[in-house]
N, C-alpha and C positions, 0 to 999 in steps of 0.2 A: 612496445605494443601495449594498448589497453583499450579499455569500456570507457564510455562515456556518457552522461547526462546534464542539461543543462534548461532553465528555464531564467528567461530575462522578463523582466518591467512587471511581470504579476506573479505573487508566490502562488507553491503549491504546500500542503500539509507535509509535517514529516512523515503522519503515517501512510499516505500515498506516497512516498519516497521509499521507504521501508519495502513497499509493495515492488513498486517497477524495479528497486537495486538487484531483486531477483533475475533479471534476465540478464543484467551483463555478467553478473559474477562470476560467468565461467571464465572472463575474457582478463584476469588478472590473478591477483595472491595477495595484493596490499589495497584498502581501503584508504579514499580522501574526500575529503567536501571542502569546499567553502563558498561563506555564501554572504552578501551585501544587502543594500537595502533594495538592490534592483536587480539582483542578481543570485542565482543558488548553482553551483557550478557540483557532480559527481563521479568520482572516478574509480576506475578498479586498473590499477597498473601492473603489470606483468616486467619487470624493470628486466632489460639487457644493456644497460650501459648507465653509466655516473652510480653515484650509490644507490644500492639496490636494498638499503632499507628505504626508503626517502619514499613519500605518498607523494602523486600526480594529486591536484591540480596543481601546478608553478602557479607563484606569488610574486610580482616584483613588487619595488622598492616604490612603486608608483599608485599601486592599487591591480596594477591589471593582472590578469587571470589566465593561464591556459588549461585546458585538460586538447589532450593531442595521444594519437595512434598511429602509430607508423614509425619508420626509419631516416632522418633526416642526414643526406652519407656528406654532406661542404658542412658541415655544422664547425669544423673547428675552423674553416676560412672566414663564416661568419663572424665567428670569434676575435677572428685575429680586427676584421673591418670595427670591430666596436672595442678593442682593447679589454677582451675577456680574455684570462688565462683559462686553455683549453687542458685539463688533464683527464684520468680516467675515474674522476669524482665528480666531473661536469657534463650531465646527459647533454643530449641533443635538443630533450623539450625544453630544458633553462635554457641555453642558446635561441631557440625558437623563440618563445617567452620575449626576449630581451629585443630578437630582431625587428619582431612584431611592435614591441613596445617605441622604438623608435625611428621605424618605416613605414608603420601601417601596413595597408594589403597593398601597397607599392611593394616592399618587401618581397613578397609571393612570386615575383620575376623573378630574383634571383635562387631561390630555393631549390635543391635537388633532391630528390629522395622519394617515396612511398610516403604516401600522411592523410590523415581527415584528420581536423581540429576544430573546435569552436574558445574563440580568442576575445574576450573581455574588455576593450579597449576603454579604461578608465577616465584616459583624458574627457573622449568623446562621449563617451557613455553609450556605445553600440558595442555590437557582438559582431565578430567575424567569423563565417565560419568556410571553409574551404579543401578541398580535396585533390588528388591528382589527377591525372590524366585517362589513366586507364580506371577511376573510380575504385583504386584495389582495397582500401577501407571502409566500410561502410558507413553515412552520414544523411541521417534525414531529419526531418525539419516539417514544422508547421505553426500555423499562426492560428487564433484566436482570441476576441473579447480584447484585444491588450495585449497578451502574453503571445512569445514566442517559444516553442521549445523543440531542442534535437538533440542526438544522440548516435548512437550505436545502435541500437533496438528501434526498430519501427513501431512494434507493440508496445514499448512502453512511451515511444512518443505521443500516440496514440492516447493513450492512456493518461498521459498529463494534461494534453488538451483535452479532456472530459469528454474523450468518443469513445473508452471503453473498448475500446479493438473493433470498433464496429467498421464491419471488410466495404472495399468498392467494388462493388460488380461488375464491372468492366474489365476491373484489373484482376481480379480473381479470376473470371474467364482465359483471360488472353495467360493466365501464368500457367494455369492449367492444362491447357490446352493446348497452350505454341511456347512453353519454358520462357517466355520474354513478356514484359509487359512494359511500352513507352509508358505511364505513369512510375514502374519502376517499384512499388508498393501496393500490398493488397488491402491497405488499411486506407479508408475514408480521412480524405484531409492532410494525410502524412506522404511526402514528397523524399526521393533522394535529392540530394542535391547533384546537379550533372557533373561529369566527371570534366577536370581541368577548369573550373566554377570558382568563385568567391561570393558568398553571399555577405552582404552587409546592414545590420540593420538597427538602426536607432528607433528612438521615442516615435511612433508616427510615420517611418519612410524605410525605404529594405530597396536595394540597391544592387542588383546583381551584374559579374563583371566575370569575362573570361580572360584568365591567367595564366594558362597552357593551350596551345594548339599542338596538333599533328603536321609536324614537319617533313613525310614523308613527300616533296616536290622534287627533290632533283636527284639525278641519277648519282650516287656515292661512287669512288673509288672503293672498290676491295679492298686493298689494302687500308683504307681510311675506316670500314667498317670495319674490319678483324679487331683494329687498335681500339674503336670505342666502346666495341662488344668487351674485349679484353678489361682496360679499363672500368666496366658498368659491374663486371664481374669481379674483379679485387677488390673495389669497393665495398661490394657486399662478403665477400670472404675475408672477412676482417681478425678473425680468431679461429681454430681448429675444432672449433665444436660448429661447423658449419656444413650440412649436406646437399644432396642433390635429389630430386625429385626424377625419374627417368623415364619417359613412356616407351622409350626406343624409335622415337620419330626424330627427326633433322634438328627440331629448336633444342630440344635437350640435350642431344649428341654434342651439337657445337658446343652450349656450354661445358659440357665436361670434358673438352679437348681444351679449352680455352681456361680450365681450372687453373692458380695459381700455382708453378711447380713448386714454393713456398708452405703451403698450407695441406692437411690432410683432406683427404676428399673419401666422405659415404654416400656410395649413390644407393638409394635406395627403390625397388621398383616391382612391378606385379608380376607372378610368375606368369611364363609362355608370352611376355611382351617385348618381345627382339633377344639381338646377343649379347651377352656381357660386355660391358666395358671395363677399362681399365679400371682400379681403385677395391678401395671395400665398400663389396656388394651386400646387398640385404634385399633376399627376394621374400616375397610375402606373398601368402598363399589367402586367397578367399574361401569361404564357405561359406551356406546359407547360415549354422549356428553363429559365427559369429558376426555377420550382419542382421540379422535377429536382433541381438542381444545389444545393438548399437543405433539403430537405423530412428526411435524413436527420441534419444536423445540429441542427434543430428537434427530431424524437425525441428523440434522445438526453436534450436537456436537457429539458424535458416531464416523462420518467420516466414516463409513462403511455400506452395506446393514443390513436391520433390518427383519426379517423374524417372529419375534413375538411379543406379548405387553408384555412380560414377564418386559423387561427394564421399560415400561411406568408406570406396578403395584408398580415396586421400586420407581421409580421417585414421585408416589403419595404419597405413603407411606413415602419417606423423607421429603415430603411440607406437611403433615400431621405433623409430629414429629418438622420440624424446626416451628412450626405456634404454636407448645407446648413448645418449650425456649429449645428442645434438639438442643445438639451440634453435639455429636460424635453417632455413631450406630454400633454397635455389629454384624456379621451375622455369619451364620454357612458354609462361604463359604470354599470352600477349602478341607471340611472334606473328602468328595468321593474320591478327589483323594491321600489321604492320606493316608485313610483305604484301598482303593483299591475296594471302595462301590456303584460302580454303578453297577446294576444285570448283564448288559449285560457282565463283566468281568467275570462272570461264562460258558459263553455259547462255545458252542465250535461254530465254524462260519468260513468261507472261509477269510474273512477280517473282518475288522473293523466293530462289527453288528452296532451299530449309522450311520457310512457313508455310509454303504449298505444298510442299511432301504431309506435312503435319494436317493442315488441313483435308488433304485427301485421307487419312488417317481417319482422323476422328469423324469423317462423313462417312465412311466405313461404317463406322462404329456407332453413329446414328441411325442406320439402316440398318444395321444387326440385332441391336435392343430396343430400336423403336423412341430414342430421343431426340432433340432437337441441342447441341453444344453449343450452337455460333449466335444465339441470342444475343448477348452480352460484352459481343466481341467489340472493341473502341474504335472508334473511329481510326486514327493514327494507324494501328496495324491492319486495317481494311485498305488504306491508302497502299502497303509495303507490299500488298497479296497482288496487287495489281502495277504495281511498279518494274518495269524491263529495265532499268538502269544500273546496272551492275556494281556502279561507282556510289549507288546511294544504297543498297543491298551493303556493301562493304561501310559507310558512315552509318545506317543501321546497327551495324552489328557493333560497331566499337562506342557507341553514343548507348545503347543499353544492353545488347547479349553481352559483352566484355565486362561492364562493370558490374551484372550481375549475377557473372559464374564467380568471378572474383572474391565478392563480397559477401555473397551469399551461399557459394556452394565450393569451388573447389580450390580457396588459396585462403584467407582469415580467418572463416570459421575453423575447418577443419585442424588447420594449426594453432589457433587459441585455447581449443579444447585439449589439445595434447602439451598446452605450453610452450609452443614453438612460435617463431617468429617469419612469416615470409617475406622472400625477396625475390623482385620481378628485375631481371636484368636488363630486359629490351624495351621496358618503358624509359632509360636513356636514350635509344636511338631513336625512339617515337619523339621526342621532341628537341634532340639536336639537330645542326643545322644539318649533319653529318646522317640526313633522314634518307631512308632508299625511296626508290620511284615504286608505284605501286602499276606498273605495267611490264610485261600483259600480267592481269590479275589470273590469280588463277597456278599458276606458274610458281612464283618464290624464286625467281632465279637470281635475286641477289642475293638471296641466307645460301643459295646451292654454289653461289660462285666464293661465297667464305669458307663451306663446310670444302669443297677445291683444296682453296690454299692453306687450308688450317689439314689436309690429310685424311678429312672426314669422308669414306665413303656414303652413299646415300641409298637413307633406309627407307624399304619399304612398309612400315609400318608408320602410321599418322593419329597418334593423341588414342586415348583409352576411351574405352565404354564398357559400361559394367551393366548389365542385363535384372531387371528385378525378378526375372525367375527364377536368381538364385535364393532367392525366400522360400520358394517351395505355394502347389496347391495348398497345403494347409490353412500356410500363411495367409494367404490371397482372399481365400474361404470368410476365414477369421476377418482378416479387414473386412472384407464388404459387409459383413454382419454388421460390424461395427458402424459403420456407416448407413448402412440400412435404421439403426436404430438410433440415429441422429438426424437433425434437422439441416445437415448440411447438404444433403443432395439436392433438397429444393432451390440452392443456392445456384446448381448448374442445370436443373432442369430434366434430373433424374426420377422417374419413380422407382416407389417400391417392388414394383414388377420387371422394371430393366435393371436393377440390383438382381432381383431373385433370376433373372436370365445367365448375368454374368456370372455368379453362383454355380448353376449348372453348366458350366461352360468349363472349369476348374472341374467341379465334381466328378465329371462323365468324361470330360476331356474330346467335351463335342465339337472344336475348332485344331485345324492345323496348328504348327508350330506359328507362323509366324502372325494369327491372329489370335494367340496369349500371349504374344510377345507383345506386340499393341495394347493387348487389354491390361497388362500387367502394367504397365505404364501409367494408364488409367485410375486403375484400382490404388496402385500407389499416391500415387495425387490424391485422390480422394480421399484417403484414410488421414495421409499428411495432414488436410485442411481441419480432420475429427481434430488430431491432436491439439495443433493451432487453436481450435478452437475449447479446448479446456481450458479449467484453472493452471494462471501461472506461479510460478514459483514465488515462494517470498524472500526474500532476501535479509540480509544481518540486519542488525540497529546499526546504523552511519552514526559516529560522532562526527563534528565537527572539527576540523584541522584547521588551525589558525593562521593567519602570515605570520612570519618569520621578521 
């Protein structure tokens, strides 16, 4: 796992290098640059495998360059295809590095694993850069004057194309507003790249190509999914400092029935969310004090509005598990939209029912304070609010809500910051051929006919949610000041007088419970975007790392 920074065909200063190195830093322990006459490659590596003194960016023997994030679990078969000796002093990103170096992004078919990378292709003199399927590492990208640059941090890609973090309005709404934004970034000009994506891009041309699809087309044998889930899962428990992530729902249950009997197993999880499972447990208790005391360092790195503590639960739970000697964590991300298992994919509904429930929300909430929210809203999710198609509700949600819970809130960041490594088991069977049908949606009847034969009774509890009024009035209070006394409400179309409403809404406690539960949401986003929008961190002096 690590951070990354890279700009091709036009430099930038070191001391705007110095500046942006601040936002990945949390996302390593080891410092690397290197940098060409067309090229400035930056990295912050957090090493779990090959030598773990050894600084990212990989150097070969050719010129080319990689800085890479993620887990690459065939890297030693890659190895054996190119007659590299594979031992426990040769990561995965040198293998990568090498496959790259003489496949190109042909290569990228055969690849298995979690990854965003951006790849230096020396012969050619372009950049590759690419990610998986489920988008679980975060990778964006933008073009200007010449230069291209992407990263890890959208802020500081931002920032090197000389936009300063200056936000997109459209996408600032819709993130706000509805948690999702198809632009995928709230910074002007700065793009993710889609998930299961290659971008490629020389002097003058950028070439983009998909390299992963969702396989989920034909009905599997059970017994064929138990073996590949099984499988998805040894691979990633590959050492005993390896845990479990538990919400007490079905995707997670399975994997810790399907844990190696070989390997130790911590599952770790929130109190009051299901029964104990087998193994060593670790329940972790919330409270406003210590989401307080965490919730603004989460923003920051995020880089987007936050609208629940849902991110902050994982966050504790990974400083939990890294303070136990675990490395890597296991979750059942991904499974919904693989199975096609969220309920609302059952209903019939005019659009999108998650973005309509929201938007009835926040019309709410315009009538109550007297503003107007949907000014700004983009195009694209205007199409999804009116969309009956169940089957495009479901590629909706895996094309951007999937890769940007992932990336942004409840799998990379959270465990970066604790020093931990995540691993998504069922983004295996999203693209073997071994893919389930996703009918009737809605349903999950093929994770429920594994969780059958695997022993697994079936829980009635389905994924976590952490409510922001565990902050407290105070808190709430506090933010809206704070935002009251910033320029970003004019951003969404708040005044100072529907501030001061929400204000007394907290103070007097002139709203039912479940319209602070709404506002709370609100007021969280909002304060989010204050921080976002301060001074960022600076970062070390980078030296230079040379090739080898």
């Amino acid at each position: 796992m690590c951070g990354f920074l890279g700009t091709v065909f036009a430099p930038v200063s070191d001391n705007l290098w110095r500046n942006v190195a601040g936002l990945i830093e949390y996302r390593g322990t080891i410092w690397g640059r290197v940098r060409g006459a067309k090229f400035d490659f930056l990295a912050r590596r957090l090493p779990r495998s090959g030598d773990r003194t050894k600084p990212q960016p990989i150097v070969t023997s050719t010129g080319c360059v990689l800085v890479f994030n993620g887990e690459i679990y065939n890297a030693p078969e890659l190895a054996a295809l190119m007659n590299i000796k594979h031992d426990v002093d040769v990561s995965d990103s040198f293998i990568l590095a090498h496959w790259l170096e003489s496949r190109g992004w042909d290569g990228l078919f055969h690849i298995i694993g979690e990854y965003s990378f951006g790849f230096w292709n020396a012969n050619q003199e372009e950049v590759i850069l690419a990610c998986d399927l489920f988008g679980s590492h975060p990778l964006f990208f933008g073009q200007t004057e010449g230069r291209t640059c992407f990263g890890s941090s959208a802020k500081a890609v931002s920032i090197l194309l000389g936009k300063d973090g200056l936000y997109d309005r459209n996408a600032l709404s819709d993130s706000l507003w509805f948690g999702v934004s198809p632009k995928s970034t709230i910074y002007s000009g700065v793009f993710a790249l889609p998930p299961g994506h290659c971008l490629k891009v020389g002097r003058g041309r950028s070439v983009m190509r998909k390299v992963q699809s969702w396989g989920g087309t034909k009905q599997g044998d059970t017994g064929e999914l138990v073996d590949a889930l099984a499988e998805a899962i040894a691979l990633r428990v590959d050492t005993d400092r390896a845990g479990l992530f538990w919400s007490g729902g079905l995707d997670s249950s399975v994997l810790s029935v399907l844990w190696p009997s070989n390997r130790a197993k911590a599952v770790f999880h929130i109190r009051e969310h299901g029964e104990l499972l087998t193994g060593d447990h670790v329940c972790v208790s919330l409270s406003g004090t210590s989401c307080r005391g965490r919730i603004e360092t989460l923003v920051r790195t995020a880089e987007r509005p936050i609208t629940s503590l849902t991110p902050l639960g994982f966050l504790l739970l990974c400083n939990v598990a890294s303070e136990r000697g675990v490395e890597s964590i296991l979750s059942g991300e991904g499974a919904d939209e693989i199975f096609g298992g969220y309920p609302y994919y059952g209903m019939e509904s005019p659009g999108h029912p998650l973005l309509l429930l929201k938007l009835e929300q926040i019309r709410w909430l315009g009538r109550w304070f007297e503003f107007d929210p949907l000014l700004s809203t983009s195009e694209e999710l205007q199409v999804m609010l009116t969309e009956e198609d169940p089957y495009r509700w479901l590629s909706f949600d895996r094309q951007y809500r999937l890769p940007g819970h992932l990336s942004s809130l409840n799998s990379d960041i959270p465990n970066l910051l604790a020093g931990l490594e995540s691993r998504l088991p069922y983004l295996d069977l999203a693209i073997h051929s071994v893919g389930p049908t996703c009918r009737p949606l809605g349903e999950k009847e093929n994770l429920k006919a594994v969780a059958a034969q695997c022993g697994v009774s079936i829980p009635s509890k389905s994924g976590i949610y952490i409510s922001p009024m565990l902050l407290g009035d105070e808190w709430m209070i506090s933010a809206l000041e704070v935002v009251r006394d910033s320029d970003m409400a004019e951003h969404v179309g708040l005044s100072r007088g529907s501030i001061n409403s929400m204000v007394r809404c907290f103070r007097e406690r002139s709203a039912n419970v479940e319209a602070l539960e709404r506002l709370s949401r609100v007021v969280l986003g909002l304060w989010s975007l204050v921080v976002l929008s301060g001074d960022m961190p600076v970062g070390s002096v980078i030296d230079d790392i040379r090739p080898q």
